[in-house]
N, CA, C, O and CB atoms as a CASP TS submission, in Angstrom:
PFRMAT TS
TARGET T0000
AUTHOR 0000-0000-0000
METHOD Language model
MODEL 1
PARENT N/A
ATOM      1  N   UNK     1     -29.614 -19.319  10.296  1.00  0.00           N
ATOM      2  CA  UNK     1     -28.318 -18.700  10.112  1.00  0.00           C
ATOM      3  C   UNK     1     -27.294 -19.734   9.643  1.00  0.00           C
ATOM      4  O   UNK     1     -26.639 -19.480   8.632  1.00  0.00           O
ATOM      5  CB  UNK     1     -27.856 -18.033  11.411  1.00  0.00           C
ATOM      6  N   UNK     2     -27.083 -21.028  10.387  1.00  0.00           N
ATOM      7  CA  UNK     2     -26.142 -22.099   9.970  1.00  0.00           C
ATOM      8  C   UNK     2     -26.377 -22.285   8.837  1.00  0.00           C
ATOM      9  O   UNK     2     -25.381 -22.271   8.113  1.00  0.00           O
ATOM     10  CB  UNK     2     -26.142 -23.286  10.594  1.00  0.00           C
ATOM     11  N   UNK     3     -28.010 -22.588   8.013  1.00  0.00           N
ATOM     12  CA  UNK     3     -28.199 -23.046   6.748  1.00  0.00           C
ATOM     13  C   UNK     3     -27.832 -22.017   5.505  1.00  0.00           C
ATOM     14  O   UNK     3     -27.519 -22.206   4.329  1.00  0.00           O
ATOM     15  CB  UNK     3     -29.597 -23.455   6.717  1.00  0.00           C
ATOM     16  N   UNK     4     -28.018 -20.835   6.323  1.00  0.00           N
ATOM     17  CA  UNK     4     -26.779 -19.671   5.215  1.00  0.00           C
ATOM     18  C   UNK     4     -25.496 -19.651   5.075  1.00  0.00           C
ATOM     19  O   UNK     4     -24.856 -19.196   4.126  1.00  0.00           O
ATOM     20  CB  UNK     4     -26.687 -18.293   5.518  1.00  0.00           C
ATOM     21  N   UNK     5     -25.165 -20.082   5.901  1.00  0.00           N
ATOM     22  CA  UNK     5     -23.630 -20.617   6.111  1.00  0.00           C
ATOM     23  C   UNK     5     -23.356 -21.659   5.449  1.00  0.00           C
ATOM     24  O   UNK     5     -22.315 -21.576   4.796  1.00  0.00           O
ATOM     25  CB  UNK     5     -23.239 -20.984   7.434  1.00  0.00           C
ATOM     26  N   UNK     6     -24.141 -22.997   5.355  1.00  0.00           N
ATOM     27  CA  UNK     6     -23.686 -23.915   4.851  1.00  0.00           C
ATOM     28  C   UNK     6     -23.470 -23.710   2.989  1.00  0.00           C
ATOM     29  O   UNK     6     -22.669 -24.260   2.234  1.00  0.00           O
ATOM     30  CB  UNK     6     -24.602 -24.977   5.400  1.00  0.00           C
ATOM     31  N   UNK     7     -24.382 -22.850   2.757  1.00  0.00           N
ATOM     32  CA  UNK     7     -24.379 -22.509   1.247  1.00  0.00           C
ATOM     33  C   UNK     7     -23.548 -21.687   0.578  1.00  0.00           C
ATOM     34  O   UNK     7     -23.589 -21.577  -0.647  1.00  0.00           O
ATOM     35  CB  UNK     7     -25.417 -22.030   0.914  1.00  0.00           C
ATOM     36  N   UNK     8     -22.422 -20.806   1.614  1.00  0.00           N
ATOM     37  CA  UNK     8     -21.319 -20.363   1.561  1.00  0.00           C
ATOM     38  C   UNK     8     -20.140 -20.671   0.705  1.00  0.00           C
ATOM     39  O   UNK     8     -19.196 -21.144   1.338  1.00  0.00           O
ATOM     40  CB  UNK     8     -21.099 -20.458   2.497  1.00  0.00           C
ATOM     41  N   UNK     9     -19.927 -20.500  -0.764  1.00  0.00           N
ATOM     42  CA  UNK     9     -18.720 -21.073  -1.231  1.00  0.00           C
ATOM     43  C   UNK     9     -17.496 -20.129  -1.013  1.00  0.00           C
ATOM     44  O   UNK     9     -17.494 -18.983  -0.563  1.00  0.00           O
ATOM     45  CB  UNK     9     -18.879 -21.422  -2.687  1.00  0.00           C
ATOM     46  N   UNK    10     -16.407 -20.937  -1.466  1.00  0.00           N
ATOM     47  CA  UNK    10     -15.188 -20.310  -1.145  1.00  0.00           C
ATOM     48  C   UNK    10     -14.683 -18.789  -1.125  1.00  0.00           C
ATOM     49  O   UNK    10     -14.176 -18.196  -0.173  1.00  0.00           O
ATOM     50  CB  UNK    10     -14.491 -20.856  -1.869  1.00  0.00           C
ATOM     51  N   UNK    11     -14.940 -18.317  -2.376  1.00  0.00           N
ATOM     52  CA  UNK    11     -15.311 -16.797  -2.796  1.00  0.00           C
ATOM     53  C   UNK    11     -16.107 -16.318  -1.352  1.00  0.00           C
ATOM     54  O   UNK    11     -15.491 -15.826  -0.406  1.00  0.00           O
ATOM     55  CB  UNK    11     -16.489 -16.699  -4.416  1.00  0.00           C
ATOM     56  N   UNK    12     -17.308 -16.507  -1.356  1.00  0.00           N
ATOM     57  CA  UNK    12     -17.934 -15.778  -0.374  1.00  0.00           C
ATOM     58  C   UNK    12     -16.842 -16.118   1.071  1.00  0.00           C
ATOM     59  O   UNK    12     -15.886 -15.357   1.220  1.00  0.00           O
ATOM     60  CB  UNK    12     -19.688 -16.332  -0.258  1.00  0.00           C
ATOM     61  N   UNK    13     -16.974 -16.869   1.731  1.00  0.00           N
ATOM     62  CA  UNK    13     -15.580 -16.642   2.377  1.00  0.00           C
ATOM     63  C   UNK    13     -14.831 -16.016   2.467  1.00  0.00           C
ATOM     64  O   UNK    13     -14.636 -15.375   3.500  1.00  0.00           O
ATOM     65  CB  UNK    13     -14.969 -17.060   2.285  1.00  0.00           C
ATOM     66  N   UNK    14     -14.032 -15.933   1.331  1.00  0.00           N
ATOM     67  CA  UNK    14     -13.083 -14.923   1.025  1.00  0.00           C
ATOM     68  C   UNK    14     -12.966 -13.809   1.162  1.00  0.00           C
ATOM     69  O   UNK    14     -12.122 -13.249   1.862  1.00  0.00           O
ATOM     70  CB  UNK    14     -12.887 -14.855   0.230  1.00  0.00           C
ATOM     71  N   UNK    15     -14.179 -13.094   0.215  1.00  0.00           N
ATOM     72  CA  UNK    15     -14.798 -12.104   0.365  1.00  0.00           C
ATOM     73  C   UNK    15     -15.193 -11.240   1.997  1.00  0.00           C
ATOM     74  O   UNK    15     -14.882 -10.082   2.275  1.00  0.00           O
ATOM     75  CB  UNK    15     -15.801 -12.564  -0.347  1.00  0.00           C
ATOM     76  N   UNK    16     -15.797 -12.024   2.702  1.00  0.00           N
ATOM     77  CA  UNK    16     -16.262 -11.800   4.208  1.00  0.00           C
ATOM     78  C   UNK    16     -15.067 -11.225   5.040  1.00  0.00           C
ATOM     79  O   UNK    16     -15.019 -10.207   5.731  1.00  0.00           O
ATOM     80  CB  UNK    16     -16.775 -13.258   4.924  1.00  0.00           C
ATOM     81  N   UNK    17     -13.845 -12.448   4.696  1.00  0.00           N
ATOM     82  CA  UNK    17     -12.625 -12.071   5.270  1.00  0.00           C
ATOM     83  C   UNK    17     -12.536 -10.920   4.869  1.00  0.00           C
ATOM     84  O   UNK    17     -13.119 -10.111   5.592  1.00  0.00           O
ATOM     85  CB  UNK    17     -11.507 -12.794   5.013  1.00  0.00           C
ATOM     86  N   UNK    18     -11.779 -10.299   3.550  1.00  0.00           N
ATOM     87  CA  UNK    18     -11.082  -9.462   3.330  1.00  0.00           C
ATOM     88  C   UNK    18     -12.557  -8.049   3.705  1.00  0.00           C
ATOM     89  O   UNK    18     -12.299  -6.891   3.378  1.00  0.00           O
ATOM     90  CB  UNK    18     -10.253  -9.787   1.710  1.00  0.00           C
ATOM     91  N   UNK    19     -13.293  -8.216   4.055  1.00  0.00           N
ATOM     92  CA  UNK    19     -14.274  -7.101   4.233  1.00  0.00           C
ATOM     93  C   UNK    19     -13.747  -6.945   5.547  1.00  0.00           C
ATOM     94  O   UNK    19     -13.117  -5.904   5.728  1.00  0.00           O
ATOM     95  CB  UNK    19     -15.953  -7.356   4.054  1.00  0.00           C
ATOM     96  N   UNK    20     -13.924  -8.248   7.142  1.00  0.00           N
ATOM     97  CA  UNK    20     -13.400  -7.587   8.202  1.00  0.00           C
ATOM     98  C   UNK    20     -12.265  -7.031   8.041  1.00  0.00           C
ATOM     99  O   UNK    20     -12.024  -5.827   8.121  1.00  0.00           O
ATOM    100  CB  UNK    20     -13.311  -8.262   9.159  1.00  0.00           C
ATOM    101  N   UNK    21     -11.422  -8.022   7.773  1.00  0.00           N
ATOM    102  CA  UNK    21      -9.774  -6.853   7.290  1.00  0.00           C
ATOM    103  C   UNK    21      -9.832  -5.939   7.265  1.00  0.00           C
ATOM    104  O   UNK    21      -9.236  -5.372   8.181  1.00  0.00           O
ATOM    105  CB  UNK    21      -9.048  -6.723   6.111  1.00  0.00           C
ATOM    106  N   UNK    22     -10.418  -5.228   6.450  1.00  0.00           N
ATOM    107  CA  UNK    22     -10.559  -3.797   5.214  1.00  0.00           C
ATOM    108  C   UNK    22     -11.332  -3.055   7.078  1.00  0.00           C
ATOM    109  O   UNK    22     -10.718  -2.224   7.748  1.00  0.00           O
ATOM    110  CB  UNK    22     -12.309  -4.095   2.920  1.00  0.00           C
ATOM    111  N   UNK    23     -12.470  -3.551   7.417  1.00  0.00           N
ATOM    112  CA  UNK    23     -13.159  -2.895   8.619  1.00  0.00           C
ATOM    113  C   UNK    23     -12.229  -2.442   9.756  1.00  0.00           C
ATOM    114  O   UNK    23     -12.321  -1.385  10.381  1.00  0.00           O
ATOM    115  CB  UNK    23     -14.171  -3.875   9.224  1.00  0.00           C
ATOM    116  N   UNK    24     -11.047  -3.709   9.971  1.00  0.00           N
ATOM    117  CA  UNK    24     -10.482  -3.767  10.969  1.00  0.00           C
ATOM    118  C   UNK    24      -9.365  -2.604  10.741  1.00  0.00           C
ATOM    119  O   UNK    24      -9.127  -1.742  11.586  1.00  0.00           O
ATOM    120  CB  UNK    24     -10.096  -5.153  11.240  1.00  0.00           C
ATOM    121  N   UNK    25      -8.807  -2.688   9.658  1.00  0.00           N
ATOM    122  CA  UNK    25      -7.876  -1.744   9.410  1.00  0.00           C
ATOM    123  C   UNK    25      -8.433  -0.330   8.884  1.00  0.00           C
ATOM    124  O   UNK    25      -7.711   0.296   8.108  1.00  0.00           O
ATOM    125  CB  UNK    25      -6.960  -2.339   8.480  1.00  0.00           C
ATOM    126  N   UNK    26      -9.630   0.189   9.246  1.00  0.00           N
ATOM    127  CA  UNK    26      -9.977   1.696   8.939  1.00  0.00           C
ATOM    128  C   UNK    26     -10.062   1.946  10.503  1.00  0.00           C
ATOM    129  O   UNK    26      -9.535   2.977  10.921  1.00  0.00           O
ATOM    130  CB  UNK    26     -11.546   2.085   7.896  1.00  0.00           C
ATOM    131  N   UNK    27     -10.735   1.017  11.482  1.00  0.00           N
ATOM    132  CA  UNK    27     -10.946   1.244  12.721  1.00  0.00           C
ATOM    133  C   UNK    27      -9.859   1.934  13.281  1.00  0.00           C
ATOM    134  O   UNK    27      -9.848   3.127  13.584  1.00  0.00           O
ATOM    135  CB  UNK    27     -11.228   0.147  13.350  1.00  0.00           C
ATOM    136  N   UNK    28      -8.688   0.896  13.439  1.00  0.00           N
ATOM    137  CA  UNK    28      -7.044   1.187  13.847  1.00  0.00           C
ATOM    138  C   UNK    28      -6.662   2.241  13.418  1.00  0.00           C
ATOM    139  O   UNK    28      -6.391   3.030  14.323  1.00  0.00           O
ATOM    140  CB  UNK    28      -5.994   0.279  13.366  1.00  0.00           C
ATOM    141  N   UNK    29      -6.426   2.844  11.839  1.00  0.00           N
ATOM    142  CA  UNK    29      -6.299   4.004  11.253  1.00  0.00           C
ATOM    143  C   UNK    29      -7.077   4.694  12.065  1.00  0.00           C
ATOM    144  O   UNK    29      -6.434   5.177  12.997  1.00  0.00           O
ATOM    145  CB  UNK    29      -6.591   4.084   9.905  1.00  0.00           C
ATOM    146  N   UNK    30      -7.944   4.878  12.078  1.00  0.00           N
ATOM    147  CA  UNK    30      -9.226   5.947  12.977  1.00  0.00           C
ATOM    148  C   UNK    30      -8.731   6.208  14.516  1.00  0.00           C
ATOM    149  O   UNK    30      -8.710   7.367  14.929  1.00  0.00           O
ATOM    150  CB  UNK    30     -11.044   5.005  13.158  1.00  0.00           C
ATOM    151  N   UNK    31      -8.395   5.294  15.229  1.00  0.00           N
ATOM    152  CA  UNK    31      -8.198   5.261  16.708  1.00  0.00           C
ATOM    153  C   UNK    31      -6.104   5.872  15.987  1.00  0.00           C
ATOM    154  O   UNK    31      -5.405   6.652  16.633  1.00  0.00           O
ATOM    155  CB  UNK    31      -8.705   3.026  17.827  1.00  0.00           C
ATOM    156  N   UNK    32      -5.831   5.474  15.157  1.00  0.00           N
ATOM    157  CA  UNK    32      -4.228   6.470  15.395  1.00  0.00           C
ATOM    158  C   UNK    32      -4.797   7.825  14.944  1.00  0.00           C
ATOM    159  O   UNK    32      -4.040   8.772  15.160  1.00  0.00           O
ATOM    160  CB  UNK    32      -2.559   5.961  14.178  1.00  0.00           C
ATOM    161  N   UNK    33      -5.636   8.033  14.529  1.00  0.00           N
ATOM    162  CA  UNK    33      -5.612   9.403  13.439  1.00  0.00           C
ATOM    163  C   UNK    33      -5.023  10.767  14.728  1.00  0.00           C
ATOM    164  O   UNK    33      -4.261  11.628  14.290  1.00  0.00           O
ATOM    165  CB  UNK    33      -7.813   9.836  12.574  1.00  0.00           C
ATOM    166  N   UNK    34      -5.388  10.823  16.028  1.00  0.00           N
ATOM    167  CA  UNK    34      -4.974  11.724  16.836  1.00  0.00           C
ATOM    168  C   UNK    34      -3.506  11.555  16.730  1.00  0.00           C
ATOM    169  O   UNK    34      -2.637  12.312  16.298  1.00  0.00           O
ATOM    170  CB  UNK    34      -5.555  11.609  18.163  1.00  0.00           C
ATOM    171  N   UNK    35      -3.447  10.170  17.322  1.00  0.00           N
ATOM    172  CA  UNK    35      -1.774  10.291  17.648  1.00  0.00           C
ATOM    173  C   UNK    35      -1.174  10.795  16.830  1.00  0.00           C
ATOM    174  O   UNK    35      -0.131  11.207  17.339  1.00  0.00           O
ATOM    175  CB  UNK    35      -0.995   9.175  17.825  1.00  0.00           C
ATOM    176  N   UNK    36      -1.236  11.118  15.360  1.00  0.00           N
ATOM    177  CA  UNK    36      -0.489  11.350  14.059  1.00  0.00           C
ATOM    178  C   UNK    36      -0.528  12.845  13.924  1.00  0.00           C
ATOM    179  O   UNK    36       0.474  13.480  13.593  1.00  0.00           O
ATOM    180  CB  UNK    36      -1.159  10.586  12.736  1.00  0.00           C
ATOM    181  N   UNK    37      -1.857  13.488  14.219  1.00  0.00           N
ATOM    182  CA  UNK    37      -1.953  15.003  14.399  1.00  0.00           C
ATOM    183  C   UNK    37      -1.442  15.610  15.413  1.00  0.00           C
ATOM    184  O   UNK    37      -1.269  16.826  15.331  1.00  0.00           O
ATOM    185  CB  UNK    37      -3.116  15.425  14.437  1.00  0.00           C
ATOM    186  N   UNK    38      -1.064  14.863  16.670  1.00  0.00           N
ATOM    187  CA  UNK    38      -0.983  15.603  18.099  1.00  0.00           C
ATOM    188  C   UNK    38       1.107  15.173  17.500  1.00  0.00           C
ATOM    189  O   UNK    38       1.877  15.855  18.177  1.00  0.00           O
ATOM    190  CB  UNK    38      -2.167  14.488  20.156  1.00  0.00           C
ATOM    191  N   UNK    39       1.637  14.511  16.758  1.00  0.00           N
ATOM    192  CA  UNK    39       2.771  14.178  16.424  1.00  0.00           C
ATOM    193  C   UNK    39       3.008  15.440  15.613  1.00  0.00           C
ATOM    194  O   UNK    39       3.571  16.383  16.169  1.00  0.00           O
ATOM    195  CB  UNK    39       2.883  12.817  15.793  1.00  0.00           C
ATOM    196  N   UNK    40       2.551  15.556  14.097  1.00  0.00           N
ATOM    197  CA  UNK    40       2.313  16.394  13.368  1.00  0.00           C
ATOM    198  C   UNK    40       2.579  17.870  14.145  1.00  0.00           C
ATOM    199  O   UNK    40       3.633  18.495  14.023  1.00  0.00           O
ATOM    200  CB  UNK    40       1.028  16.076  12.869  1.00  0.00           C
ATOM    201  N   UNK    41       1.576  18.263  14.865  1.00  0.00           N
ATOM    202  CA  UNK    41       1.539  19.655  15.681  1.00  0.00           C
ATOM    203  C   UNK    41       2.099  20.073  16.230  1.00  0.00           C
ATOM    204  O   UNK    41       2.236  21.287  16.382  1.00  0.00           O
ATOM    205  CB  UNK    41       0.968  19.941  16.313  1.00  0.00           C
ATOM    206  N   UNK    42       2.844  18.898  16.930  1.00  0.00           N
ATOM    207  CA  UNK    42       4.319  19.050  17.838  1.00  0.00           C
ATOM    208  C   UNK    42       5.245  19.299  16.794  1.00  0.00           C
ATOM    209  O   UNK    42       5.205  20.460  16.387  1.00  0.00           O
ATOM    210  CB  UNK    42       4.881  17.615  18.786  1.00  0.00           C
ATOM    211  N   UNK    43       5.925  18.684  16.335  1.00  0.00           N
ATOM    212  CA  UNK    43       6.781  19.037  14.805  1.00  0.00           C
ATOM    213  C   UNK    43       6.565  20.751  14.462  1.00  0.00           C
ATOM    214  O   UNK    43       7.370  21.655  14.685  1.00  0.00           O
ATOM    215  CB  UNK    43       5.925  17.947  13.223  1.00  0.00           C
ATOM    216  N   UNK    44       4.984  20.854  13.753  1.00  0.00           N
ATOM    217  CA  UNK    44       5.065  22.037  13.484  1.00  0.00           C
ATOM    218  C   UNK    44       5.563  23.307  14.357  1.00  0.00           C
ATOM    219  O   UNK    44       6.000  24.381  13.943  1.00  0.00           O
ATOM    220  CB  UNK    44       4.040  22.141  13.144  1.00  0.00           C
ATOM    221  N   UNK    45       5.344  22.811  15.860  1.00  0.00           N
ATOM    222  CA  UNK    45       5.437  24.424  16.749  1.00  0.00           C
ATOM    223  C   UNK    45       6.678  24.451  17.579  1.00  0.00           C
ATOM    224  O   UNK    45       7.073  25.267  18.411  1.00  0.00           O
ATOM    225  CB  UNK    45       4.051  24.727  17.971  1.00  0.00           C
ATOM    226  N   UNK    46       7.406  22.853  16.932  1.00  0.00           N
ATOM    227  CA  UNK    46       8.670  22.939  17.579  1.00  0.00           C
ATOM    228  C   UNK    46       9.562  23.952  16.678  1.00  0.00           C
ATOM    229  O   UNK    46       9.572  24.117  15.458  1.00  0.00           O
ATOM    230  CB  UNK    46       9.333  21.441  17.732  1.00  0.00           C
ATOM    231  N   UNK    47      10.417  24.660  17.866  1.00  0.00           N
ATOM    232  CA  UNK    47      11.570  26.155  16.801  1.00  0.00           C
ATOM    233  C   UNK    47      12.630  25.101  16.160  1.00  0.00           C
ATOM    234  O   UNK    47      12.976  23.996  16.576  1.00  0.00           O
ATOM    235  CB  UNK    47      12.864  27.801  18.174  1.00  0.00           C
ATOM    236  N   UNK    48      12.877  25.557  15.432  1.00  0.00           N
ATOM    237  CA  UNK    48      14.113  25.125  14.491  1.00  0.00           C
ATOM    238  C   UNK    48      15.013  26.124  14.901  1.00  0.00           C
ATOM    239  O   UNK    48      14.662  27.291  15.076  1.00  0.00           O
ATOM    240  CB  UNK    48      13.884  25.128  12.788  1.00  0.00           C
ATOM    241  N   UNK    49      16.535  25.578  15.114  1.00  0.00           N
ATOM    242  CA  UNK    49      17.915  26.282  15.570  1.00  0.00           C
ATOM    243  C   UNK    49      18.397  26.323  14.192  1.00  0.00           C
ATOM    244  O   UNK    49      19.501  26.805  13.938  1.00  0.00           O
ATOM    245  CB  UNK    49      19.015  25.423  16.739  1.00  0.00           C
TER
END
């Protein structure tokens, strides 16, 4: 595993990062997606004066 690592250039690096990123930030989106609908739903069934 280290010796795959060591052959790692910058790009690939890079790359790796912005993949967890991209992972990390669909997760978060995913874990709000309720809060945004249960927000949403409230809105909708609240009466307007």
């Amino acid at each position: 595993m280290f010796q795959l690592a060591k052959n790692l250039t910058k790009k690939d690096v890079f790359v790796i990062f912005i993949c967890f990123l991209l992972i990390f930030a669909q997760v978060w989106l995913e874990l709000k997606m309720p809060d945004y609908m249960s927000e949403i739903t409230r809105l909708v069934q609240t009466e307007r004066k």
